[in-house]
N, C-alpha and C positions, 0 to 999 in steps of 0.2 A: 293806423294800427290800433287793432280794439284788444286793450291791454286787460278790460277786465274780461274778453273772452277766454284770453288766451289764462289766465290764472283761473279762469271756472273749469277751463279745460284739462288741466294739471292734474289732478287726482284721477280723473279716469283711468287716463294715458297710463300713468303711473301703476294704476290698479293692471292695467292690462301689460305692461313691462313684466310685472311680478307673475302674471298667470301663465306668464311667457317663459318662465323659469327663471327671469333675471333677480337676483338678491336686491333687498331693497336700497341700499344703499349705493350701487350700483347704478339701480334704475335711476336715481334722482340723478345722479350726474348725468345720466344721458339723457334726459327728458330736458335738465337742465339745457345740455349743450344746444336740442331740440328747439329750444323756446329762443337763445340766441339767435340759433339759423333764423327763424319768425320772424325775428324782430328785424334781421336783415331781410329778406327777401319776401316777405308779402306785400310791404308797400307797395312795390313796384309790379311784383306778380303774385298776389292774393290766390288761395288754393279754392276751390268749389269746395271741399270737403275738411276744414279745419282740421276735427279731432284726427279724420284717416290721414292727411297728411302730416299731422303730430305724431301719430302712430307708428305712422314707415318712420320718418325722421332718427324717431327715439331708439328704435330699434335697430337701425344701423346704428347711430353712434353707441349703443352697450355690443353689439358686437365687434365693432373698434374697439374697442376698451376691451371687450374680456380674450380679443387677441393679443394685443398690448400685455397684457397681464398675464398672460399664459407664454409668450415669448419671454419675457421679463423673468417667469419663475425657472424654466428652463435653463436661463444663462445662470440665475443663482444658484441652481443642481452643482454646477461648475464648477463650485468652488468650495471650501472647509472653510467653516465657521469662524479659524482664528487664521490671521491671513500671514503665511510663512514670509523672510527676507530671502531677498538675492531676485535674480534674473525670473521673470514669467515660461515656466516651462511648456507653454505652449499657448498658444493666442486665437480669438475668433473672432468674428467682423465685429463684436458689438463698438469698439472702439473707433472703430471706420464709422457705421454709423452716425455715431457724435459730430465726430467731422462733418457729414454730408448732412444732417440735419442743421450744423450751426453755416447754414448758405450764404453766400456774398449778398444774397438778393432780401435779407432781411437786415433788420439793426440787431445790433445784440442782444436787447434783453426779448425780442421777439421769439429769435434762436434760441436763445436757454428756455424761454417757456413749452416750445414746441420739442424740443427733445427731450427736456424734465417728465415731458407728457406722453411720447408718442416711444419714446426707448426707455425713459429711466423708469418709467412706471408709476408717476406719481398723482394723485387725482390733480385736480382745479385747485378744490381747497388747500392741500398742503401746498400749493405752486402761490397761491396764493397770500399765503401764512408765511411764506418767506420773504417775499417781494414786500410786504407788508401793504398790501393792495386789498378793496372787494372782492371777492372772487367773482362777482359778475364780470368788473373791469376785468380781471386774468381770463375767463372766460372768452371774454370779446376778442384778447390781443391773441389767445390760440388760435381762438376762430380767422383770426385776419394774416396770420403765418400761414396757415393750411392752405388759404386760400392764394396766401402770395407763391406759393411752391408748386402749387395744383401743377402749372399747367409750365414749369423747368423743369430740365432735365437732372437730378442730383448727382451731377459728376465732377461738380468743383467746390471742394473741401473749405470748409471755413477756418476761422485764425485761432490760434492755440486758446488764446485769454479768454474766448468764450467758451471753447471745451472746459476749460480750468475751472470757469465761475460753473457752467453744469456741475463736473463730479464735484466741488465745492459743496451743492448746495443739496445731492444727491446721498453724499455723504452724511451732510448734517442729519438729514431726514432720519436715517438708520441711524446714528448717534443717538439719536431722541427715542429709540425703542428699537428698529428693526436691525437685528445685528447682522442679517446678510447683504439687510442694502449697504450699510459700511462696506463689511466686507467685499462686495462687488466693486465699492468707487476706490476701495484702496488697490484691487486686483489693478483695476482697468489703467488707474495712476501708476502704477510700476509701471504697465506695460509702455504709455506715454514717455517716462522716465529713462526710460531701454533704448526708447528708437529718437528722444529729442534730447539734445544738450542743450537746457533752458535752465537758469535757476529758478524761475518761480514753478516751474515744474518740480522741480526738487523740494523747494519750499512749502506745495500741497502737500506732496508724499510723507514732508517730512512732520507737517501740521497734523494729518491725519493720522501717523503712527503714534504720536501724541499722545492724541486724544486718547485713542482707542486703546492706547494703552493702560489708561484709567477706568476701562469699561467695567472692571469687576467689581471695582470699589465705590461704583456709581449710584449701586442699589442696596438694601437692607434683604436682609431673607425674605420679608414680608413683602419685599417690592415697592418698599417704597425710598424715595430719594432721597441721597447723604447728600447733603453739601460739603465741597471742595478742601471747607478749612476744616469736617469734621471723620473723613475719608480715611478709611484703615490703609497709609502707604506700601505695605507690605503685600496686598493684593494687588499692586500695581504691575505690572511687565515692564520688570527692567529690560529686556532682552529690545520689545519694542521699542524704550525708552532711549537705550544706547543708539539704536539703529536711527531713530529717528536724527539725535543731535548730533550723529556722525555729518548723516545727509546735509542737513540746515549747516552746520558749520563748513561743509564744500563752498555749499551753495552761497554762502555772509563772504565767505573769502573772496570771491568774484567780483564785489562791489557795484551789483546793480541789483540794490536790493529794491523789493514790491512787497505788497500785500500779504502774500501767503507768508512770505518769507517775515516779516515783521510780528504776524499771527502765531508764528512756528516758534517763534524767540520768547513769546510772551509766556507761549505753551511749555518752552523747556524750562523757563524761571520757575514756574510752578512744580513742574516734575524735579528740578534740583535741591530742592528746598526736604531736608529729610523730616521736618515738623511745618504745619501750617505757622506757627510763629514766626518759623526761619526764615519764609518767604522774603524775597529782595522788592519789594514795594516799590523802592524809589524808581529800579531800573527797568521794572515794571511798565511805570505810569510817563520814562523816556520812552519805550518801545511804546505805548498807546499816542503820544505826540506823534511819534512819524510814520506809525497807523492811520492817523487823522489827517494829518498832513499828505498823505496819499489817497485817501480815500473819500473824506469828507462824509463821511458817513456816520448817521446822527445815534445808533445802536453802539459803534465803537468809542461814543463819546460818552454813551451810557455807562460803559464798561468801563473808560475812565476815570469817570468818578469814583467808581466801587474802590479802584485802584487809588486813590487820590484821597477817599479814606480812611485807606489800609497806612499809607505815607504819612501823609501828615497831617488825621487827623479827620474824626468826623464834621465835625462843622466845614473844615476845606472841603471836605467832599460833598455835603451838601450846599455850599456855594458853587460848586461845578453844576451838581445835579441843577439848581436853580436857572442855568444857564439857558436847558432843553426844554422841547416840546416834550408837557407833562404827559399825551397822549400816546408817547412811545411807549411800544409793548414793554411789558418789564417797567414802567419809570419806577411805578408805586412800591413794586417789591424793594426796589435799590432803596427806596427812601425810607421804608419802613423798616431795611437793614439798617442805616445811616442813622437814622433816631435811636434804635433800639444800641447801638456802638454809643450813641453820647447820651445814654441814659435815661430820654424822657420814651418809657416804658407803653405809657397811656397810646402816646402817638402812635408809639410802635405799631402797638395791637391793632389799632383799627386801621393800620395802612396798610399791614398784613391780612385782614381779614378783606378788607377792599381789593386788593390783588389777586386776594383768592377768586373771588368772583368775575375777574376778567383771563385768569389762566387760560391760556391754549390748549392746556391738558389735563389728564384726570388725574396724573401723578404729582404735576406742579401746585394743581388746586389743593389737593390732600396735604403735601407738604406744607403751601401757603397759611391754612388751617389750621394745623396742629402749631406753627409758630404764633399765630394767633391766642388760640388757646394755652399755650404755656404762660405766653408772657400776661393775657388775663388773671389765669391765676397767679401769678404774682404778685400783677398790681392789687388783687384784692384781698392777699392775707399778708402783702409788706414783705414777701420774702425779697431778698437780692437777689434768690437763682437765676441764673442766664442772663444775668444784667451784663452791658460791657461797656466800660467806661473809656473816653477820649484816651490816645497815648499824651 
């Protein structure tokens, strides 16, 4: 495989994707996908015509994708922007879908990548950004589901926990900015909710009414990000709010609690708390134990620290934080909150300013930033503003 061909080859391609009418942003994923195929299948059957066969290649996979994406916007015509309670008053295959793409014939996180992609509408990168993976690696493993699928028939449905972890992560997606992809993962989880008596089914719906409940108080006029403990509660949706801890507390009563459901209790602690002071820290950072305890998962241990101190104490918290891989997304932000709570101001600054530079986003970055910039000036004219000291 002649890998510097195939990257001298890249621009052209690309230029010619775009003359094609394809958006550029577009075209690179599918050139992208393109150069994957290459790298599978030339060794063994190398093409006479490199670039022309990069050409067809690319240009099918962006018409995959801007079918994808044209289905995709379609189903979200579907539905209103803030998503009503009670029963789905009427229903269409996309939920079936889910099902028939999470197939027995793959593993699971094969299946979430390949529906996140092929229904949910989500490029590489953001599939990628969540699994906390290269996106060449997420690349590869879509490319190796497609492949596993080609050539079955999708008529046997796969198992709920992977649908779950889909709209999970489909949801998060539109949490982070697009508010009809939420709204779509919240529609499709009622629908789920309707037709399966599961609690951790319950305990998505009830995690996602949550969330989204706090969607208004998430942002400043100017668009940019309030943090949680400095969030106007009064813009919150009680309406969702209720609805949500109705659900979750069915669901606790059952006593087979999981994941979502653990997520959903953390989530109503915050929503009960009528001041960020009032917050219940302690029973907090129990429900992030048996979060962890289920899941093992090194971002909900991140999250426990924060929690841990909020409880008992920055320095505890930054003995937790000490525990992790400093390389996790976020570690820097948590730590440069955790110094800036016990005082040493300097640290703060530059661990917020370092964070900014690995943001995922442009609104995290900006945020990350401007916390930087406060607490500089401070340290440089001795004021206390925004200092916060251990409890």
């Amino acid at each position: 495989m002649d890998e510097v061909l195939l990257r001298s080859l890249t621009p052209s391609v690309l230029a010619v994707l775009v003359r094609r009418g394809a958006d550029f942003a577009a075209a690179e994923d599918a050139v992208q996908d393109a150069l994957v195929e290459a790298v599978r299948v030339w060794p063994a059957d190398p093409p006479r015509d490199a670039k022309g066969w990069l050409i067809t290649t690319a240009w099918r996979k962006f018409i995959d994708q801007a079918r994808s994406e044209a289905a995709r916007r379609r189903r979200e015509d579907l539905v209103d922007e803030q998503p009503e309670p009670g029963p789905t008053p009427s229903a269409d295959d996309t939920l079936q879908l889910y099902f028939l793409c999470a197939h027995p014939s793959l593993t699971p996180s094969s299946a979430v990548a390949l529906t996140l992609r092929a229904v949910g509408g989500l490029t590489t990168r953001q599939i990628a950004q969540a699994y906390l993976v290269p996106e060449a690696t997420m690349a590869q493993r879509i490319s190796r589901a497609k492949r596993t699928v080609s050539g079955v028939r999708l008529d046997q449905p796969g198992d709920v926990a992977t649908v779950l972890r889909v709209l999970y992560l489909v949801f998060n997606e539109g949490y982070g900015g697009d508010v009809d992809l939420a709204a779509e993962a919240i529609r499709l989880t009622r629908q789920l909710a309707a037709a399966i008596d599961h609690p951790e089914v319950a305990g998505l719906l009830a995690l996602m009414l949550l969330h989204h409940a706090r969607r208004a108080g998430r942002t400043a006029p100017d668009g940019s990000l309030v943090p949680l403990a400095e969030q106007d509660r009064t813009r919150w949706d009680t309406r969702l709010i209720a609805e949500g801890v109705a659900i979750l507390q069915t669901a606790l009563s059952r006593d087979r609690l999981g994941e979502f459901q653990a997520q959903a209790a953390i989530a109503a602690l915050h929503a009960d708390a009528p001041a960020a002071e009032e917050t219940d820290w302690v029973q907090i950072v129990e429900w992030y134990d048996e979060l962890a305890r289920l899941t093992d998962n090194p971002v909900v241990r991140l999250n426990r620290a924060v929690a841990v101190g909020e409880a008992d104490g920055p320095r505890a918290g930054l003995a937790a934080l000490a525990e992790l891989d400093a390389s996790l997304p976020r570690h820097t932000a948590v730590a440069a909150h955790l110094h800036e709570r016990d005082g040493d101001l300097a640290t703060a600054a530059r661990l917020y300013a370092e964070a900014a530079h690995k943001a995922p986003t442009l609104a995290e970055r900006q945020h990350l930033t401007r916390q930087a910039a406060r607490l500089n000036a401070g340290v440089t004219d001795g004021s206390p503003s925004g200092r916060h000291r251990a409890p």
